[in-house]
C-alpha positions in Angstrom: 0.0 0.0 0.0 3.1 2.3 0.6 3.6 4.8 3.3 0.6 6.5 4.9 0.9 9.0 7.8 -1.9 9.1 10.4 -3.0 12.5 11.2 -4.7 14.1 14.4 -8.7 13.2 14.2 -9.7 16.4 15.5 -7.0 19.1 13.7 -6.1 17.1 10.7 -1.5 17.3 11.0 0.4 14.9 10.8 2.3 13.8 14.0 5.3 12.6 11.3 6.4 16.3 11.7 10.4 17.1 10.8 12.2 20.8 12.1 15.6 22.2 10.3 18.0 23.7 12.7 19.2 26.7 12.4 23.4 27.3 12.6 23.4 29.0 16.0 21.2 25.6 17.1 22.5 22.3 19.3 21.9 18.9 16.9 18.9 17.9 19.7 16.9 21.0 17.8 16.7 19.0 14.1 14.8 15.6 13.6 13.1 14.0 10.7 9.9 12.7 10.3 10.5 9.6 12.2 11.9 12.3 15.0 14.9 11.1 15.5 18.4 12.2 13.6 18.0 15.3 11.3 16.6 16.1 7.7 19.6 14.3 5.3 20.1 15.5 1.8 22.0 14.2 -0.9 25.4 15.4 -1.3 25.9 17.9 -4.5 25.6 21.6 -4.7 22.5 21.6 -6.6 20.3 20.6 -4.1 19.9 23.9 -2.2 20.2 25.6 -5.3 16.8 23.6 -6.2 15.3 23.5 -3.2 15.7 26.8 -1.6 17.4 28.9 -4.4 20.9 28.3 -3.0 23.0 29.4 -0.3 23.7 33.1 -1.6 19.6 33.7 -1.5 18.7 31.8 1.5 21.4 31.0 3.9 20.6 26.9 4.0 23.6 24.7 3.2 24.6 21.3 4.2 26.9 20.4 7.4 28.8 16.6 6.7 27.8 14.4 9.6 28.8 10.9 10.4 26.4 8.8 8.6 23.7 7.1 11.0 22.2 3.8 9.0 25.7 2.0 7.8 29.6 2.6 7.2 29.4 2.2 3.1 27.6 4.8 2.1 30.5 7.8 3.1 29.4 10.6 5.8 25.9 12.2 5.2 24.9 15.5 5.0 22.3 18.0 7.3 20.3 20.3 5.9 20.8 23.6 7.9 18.1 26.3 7.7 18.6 29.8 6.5 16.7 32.4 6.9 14.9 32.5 3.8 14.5 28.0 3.6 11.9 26.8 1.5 12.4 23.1 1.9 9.1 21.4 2.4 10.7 18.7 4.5 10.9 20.4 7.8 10.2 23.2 9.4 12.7 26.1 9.5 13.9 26.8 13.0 14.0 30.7 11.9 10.2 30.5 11.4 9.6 28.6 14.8 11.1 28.0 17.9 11.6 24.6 19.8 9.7 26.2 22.3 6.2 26.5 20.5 6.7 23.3 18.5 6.5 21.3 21.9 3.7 17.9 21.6 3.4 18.6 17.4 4.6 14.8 17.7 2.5 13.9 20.5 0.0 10.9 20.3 -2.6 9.9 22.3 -5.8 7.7 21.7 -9.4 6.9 22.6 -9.4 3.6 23.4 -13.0 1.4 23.8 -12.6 -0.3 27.1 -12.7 -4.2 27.2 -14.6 -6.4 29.5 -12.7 -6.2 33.3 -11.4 -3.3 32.5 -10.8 -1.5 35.8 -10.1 1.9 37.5 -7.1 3.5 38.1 -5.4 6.5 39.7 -5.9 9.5 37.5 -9.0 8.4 36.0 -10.8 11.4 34.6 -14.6 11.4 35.8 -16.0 11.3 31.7 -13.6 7.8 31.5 -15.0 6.3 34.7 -18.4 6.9 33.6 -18.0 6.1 30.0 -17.0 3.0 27.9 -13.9 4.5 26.7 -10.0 6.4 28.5 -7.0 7.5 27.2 -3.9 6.2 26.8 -0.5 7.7 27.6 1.5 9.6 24.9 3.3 8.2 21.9 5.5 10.0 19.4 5.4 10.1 15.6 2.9 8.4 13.0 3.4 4.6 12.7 3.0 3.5 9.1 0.4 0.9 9.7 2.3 -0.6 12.5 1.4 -0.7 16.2 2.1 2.8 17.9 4.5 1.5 20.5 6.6 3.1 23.9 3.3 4.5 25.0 4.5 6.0 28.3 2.8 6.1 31.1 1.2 2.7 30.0 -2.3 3.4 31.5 -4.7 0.4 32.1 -1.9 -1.6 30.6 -1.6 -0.2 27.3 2.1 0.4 25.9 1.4 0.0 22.2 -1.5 0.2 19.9 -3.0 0.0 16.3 -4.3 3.3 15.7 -6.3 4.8 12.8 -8.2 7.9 11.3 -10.9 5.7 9.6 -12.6 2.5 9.9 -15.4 0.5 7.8 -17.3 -1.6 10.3 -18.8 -0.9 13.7 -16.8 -3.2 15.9 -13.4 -1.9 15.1 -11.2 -1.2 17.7 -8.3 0.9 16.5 -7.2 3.6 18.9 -8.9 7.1 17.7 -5.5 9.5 17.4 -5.5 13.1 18.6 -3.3 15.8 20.2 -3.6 15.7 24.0 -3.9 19.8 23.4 -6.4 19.3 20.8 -8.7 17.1 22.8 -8.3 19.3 25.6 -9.8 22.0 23.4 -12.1 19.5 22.0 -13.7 19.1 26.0 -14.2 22.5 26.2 -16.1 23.0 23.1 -18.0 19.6 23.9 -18.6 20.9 27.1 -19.8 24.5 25.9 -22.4 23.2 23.2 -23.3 19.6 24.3 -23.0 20.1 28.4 -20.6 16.9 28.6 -17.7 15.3 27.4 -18.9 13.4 24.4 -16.6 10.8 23.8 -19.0 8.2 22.6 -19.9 11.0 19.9 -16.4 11.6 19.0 -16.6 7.5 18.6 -19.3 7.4 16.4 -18.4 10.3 14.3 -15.0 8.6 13.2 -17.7 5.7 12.6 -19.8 7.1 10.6 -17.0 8.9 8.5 -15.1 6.1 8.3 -14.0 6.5 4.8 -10.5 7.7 3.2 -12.3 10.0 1.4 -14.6 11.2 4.3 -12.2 11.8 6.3 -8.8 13.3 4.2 -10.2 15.0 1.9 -14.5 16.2 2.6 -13.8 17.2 6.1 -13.7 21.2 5.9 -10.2 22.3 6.8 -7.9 25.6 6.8 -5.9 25.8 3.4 -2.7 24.9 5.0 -3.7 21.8 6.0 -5.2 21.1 2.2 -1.4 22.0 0.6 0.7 19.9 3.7 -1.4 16.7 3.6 0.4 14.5 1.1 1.6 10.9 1.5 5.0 12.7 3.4 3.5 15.9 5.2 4.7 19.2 2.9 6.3 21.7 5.9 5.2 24.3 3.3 6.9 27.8 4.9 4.8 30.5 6.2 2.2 27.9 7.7 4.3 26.6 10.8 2.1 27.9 13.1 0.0 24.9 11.9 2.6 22.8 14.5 2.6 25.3 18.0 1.1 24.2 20.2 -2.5 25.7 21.0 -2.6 25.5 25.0 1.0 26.1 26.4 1.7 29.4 24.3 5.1 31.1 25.6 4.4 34.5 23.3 1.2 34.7 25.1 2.3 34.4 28.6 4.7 37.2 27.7 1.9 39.4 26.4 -0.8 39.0 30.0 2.4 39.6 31.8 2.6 42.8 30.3 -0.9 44.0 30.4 -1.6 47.1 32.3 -4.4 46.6 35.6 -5.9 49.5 36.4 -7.6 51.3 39.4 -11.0 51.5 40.2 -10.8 55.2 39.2 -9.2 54.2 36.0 -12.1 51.5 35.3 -14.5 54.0 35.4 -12.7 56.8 33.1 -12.2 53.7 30.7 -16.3 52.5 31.0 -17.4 56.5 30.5 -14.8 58.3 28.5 -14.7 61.6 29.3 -11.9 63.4 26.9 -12.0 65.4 23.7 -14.7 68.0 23.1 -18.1 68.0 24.4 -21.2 68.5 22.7 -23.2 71.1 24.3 -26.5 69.0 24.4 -25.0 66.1 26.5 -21.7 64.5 27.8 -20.7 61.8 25.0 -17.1 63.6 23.9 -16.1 64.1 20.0 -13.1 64.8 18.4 -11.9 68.7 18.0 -12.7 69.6 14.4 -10.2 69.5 12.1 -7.6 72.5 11.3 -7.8 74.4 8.3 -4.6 75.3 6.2 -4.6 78.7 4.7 -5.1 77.3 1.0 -8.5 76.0 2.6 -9.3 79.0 4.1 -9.8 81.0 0.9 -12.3 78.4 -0.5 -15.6 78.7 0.4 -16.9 77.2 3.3 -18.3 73.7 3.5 -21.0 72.8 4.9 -20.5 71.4 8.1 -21.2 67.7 8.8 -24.1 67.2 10.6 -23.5 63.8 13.1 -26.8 62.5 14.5 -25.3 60.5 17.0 -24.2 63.9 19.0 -28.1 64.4 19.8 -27.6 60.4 22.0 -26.3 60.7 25.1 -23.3 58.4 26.4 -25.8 56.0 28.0 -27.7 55.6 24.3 -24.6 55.7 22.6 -23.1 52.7 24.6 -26.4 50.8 24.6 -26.0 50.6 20.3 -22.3 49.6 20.5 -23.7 47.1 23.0 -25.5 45.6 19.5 -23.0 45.6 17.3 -19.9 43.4 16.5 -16.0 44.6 16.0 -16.2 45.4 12.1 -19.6 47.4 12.6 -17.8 49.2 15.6 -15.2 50.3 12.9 -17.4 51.5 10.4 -19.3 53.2 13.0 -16.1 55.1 14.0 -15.6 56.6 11.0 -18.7 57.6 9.9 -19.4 59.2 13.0 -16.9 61.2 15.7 -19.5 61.0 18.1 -17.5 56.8 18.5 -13.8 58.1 18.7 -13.8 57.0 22.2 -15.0 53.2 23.4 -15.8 52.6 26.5 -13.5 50.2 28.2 -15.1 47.0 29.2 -16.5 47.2 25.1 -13.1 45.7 24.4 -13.8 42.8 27.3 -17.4 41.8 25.4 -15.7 41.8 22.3 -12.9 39.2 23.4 -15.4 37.2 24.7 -17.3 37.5 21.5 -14.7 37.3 18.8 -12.6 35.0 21.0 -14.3 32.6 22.4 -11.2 30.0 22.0 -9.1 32.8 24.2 -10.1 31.0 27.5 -7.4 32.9 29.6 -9.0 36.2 29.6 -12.1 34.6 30.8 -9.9 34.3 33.8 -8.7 37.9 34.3 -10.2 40.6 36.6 -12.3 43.6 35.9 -9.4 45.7 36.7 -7.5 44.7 33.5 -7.1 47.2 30.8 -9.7 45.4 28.2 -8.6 48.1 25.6 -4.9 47.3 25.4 -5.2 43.5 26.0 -7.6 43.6 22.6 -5.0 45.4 20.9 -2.1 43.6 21.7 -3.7 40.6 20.4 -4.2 41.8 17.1 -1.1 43.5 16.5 1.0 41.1 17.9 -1.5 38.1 16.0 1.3 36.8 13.4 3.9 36.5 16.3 1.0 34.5 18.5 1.8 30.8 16.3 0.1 29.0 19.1 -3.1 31.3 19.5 -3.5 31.2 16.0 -3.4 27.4 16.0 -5.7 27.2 18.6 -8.6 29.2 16.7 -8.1 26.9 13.7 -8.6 24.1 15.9 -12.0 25.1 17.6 -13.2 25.7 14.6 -12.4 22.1 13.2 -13.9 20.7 16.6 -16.8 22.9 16.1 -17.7 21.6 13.2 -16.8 17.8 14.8 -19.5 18.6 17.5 -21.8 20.1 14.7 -21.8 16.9 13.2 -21.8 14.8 16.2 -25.3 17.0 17.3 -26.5 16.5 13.6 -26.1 12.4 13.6 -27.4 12.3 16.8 -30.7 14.0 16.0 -30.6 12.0 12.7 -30.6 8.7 14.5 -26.6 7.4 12.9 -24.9 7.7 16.4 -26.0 4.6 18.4 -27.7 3.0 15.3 -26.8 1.3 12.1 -24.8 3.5 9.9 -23.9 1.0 7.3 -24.0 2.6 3.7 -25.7 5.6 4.6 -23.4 8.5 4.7 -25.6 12.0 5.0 -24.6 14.7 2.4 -23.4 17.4 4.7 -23.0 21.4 2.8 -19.2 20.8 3.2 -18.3 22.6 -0.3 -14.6 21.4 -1.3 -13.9 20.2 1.9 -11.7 23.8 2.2 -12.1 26.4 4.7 -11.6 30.3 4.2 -9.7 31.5 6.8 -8.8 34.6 5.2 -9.4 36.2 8.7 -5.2 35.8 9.4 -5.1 39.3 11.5 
C-alpha cells in the first residue's frame, strides 16, 4: 500500500512532523519525520540551489555528519536552515522555535474499554463513567504498525493499532488526537453539548469512516489542504499549523505585560470623558479638524451634521452594545460621536470574537480590556500558538456540529452501514482569510 501518515482526528496534522535547525542551534533542535536524527540531503551543490534557491539567496547549506544507517555509504549531510529556507521537509527553525513546536509529535488515543477493565489513579470522571479512557503519549505516526513506547502505560496499554478511519462498527483501533487538541475539543464539547462526548467523538469517526470522508470532505484551513500528502509538505509560512495551542510562551509574555488598572481608572475607561463636548450632552467628540490657509480662501463647506451627538453616552453605549467589532469600525468613521470606546466594550468583544481565548475569561475587571484587545491583534502573526488554537475550535466545532447532527438523525447509536448524509461541506476547504 506504501507509506501512509496518520494524522490528528480532530485538527487534521500529521504527527510525522520534521524541524531544520538553524546554525546557531544544538543537533537535539533537528529531527526528521520519524523524529529522531536530522533532515539528510543528498550530497551535491544543486540541491539547495533547487530547493531553496541556493546558499547566496537563503542561507541553507549542508553540514557533513557521520552517517547514521551504515559505514558504506561515506558521511551524510544536514540540511541547515537559513533564513529565507523553503524546503518542504521540515520546518525552519527561523520560522519557529523549539519552544512553540513542543507535543506537534505527541500521540494519544481513545481507546474502547474491554470487558474487566478497571479503574485506576488519574482516571478522569468522563472515562470512569464512559466505555472508553485514554492512553499515555506516543511519538510520531506509525505506518500501519502498532504505535509503540506508549509511556505512562495506562490500564496496561504500551502500544496500539491506531487509525483515522474505519469501515465496520466493531473496530477497535485507537482514535489519534493531540492531548492539546482534545483538551480543546472538551471545552467545546462541554460548551455546546453540556458533557464530554466521547462516545460522539466514537461514532463520528464511525460514521465517516471513509478515506475519502475523512482526508479530503472534512472542511479544513488551506494549509492543512497544501501539507497533507503521503510525506506531510512543511510548506513555509504555515508553521504555526505545529505550536502548540494551550501552552503558548508568546502569550504568557503578552498577559504579563498587560496594564491593571484602578478603580478610578475603570471607570474613566467605561465612560470616556476626553475630547470635546457637545453642548446637548456628555458623550465627547473629536476637535474639528484644522484648516490650512489654501483651505481657508475656498468657500466654506457645509459642516457635517452627526446625528449621534443628539444620544447621550448612555444611548450611545447601549448601540455599541448591538453591534460586533467590524460594525464598531465602520461606525467610528462615519461618525466622531464613537472616537472614544468605552473600556469594558473591548472585554465583550474578546469574549465574542474570541471565544477560544479561555485565559481572559480568567482575568479581573481591573484589566485594561482596551490594550489587552489590541495587543492581540497587533501582535497576531507573532502568536503561532493562539492562532493554532482558533483553527482548531473551529475544526472541533464543526466535529461537534456533526456529532449534534447524527445524533438527532438517528446514525450515532444505530446502524450507519451505507448511509453516509450529504453534509454542505463545499470542497472540503475552509476560508480563513481572517489571518489578522
Amino acid at each position: 500500500m506504501g507509506y501512509c501518515e496518520t494524522l490528528c482526528q480532530l485538527c487534521g496534522v500529521s504527527f510525522a512532523i520534521a524541524r531544520l535547525r538553524r546554525a546557531d542551534e544544538p543537533e537535539s533542535a533537528a529531527w526528521d519525520y520519524s523524529g529522531s536524527g536530522y533532515v539528510e540531503e543528498e550530497d551535491g551543490d544543486d540541491i539547495i540551489e533547487n530547493t531553496c534557491g541556493g546558499t547566496h539567496i537563503s542561507g541553507c547549506y549542508l553540514q557533513e555528519r557521520e552517517n547514521r544507517f551504515d559505514g558504506e555509504r561515506g558521511p551524510a549531510h544536514e540540511h541547515i536552515s537559513g533564513q529565507g529556507c523553503a524546503s518542504g521537509r521540515g520546518y525552519s527553525g527561523h520560522r519557529i522555535s523549539l519552544m512553540e513546536m513542543k507535543g506537534c509529535r505527541t500521540v494519544q488515543c481513545l481507546v474502547k474499554k474491554e470487558d474487566g477493565w478497571k479503574e485506576e489513579d488519574g482516571d478522569q470522571e468522563w472515562e470512569r463513567e464512559s466505555e472508553y479512557f485514554l492512553t499515555g503519549w506516543g511519538d510520531g505516526s506509525p505506518d500501519e504498525s502498532p504505535l509503540e513506547d506508549i509511556t505512562p502505560p495506562r490500564h496496561g496499554v504500551d502500544s496500539l493499532i491506531i487509525s483515522n478511519i474505519c469501515y465496520s462498527d466493531d473496530e477497535d483501533e485507537g482514535l489519534p488526537f493531540h492531548p492539546s487538541c482534545f483538551e480543546i475539543f472538551k471545552k467545546v464539547s462541554l460548551l455546546r453539548l453540556g458533557t464530554i462526548d466521547v462516545h460522539g467523538l466514537w461514532s463520528w469517526r464511525l460514521v465517516e469512516g471513509s478515506f475519502e470522508a475523512f482526508f479530503e470532505d472534512f472542511p479544513r484551513h488551506y494549509g492543512i489542504k497544501n501539507a497533507n500528502e503521503q510525506w506531510w509538505n512543511h510548506e513555509p509560512g504555515n508553521e504555526f499549523l505545529v505550536a502548540n495551542p494551550v501552552n503558548i510562551p508568546a502569550l504568557d509574555c503578552l498577559l504579563s505585560k498587560i496594564s491593571h488598572l484602578s478603580p478610578g481608572e475603570v471607570f474613566e475607561r467605561r465612560y470616556p470623558a476626553t475630547g470635546q463636548r457637545s453642548p446637548n450632552n456628555n458623550h465627547p467628540t473629536l476637535p474639528p479638524p484644522t484648516k490650512n490657509s489654501d483651505e481657508k480662501k475656498k468657500s466654506p463647506e457645509k459642516p457635517f451634521n452627526d446625528p449621534f451627538t443628539n444620544l447621550s453616552a448612555e444611548l450611545t453605549s447601549m448601540i455599541l452594545e448591538y453591534l460586533g467589532s467590524q460594525d464598531i469600525a465602520r461606525l467610528r468613521l462615519a461618525s466622531p460621536s464613537f472616537s472614544q470606546l468605552p473600556g469594558l466594550l473591548f472585554r465583550r468583544l474578546l469574549f465574542d470574537d474570541m471565544p477560544w481565548f479561555w485565559e481572559a475569561k480568567a482575568l479581573n475587571h481591573q484589566t485594561d480590556w482596551r490594550e489587552l484587545y489590541c495587543k492581540v491583534k497587533f501582535c497576531w502573526l507573532d502568536l503561532k500558538g493562539l492562532k493554532n488554537r482558533k483553527r482548531i475550535w473551529k475544526d472541533v466545532e464543526e466535529v461537534v456540529r456533526r456529532i449534534e447532527m447524527y445524533r438527532k438523525r438517528g446514525d450515532i447509536g444505530k446502524d450507519w452501514k451505507g448511509r453516509l448524509p450529504d453534509l454542505e461541506c463545499g470542497n472540503g476547504m475552509m476560508n480563513d482569510s481572517d489571518d489578522e
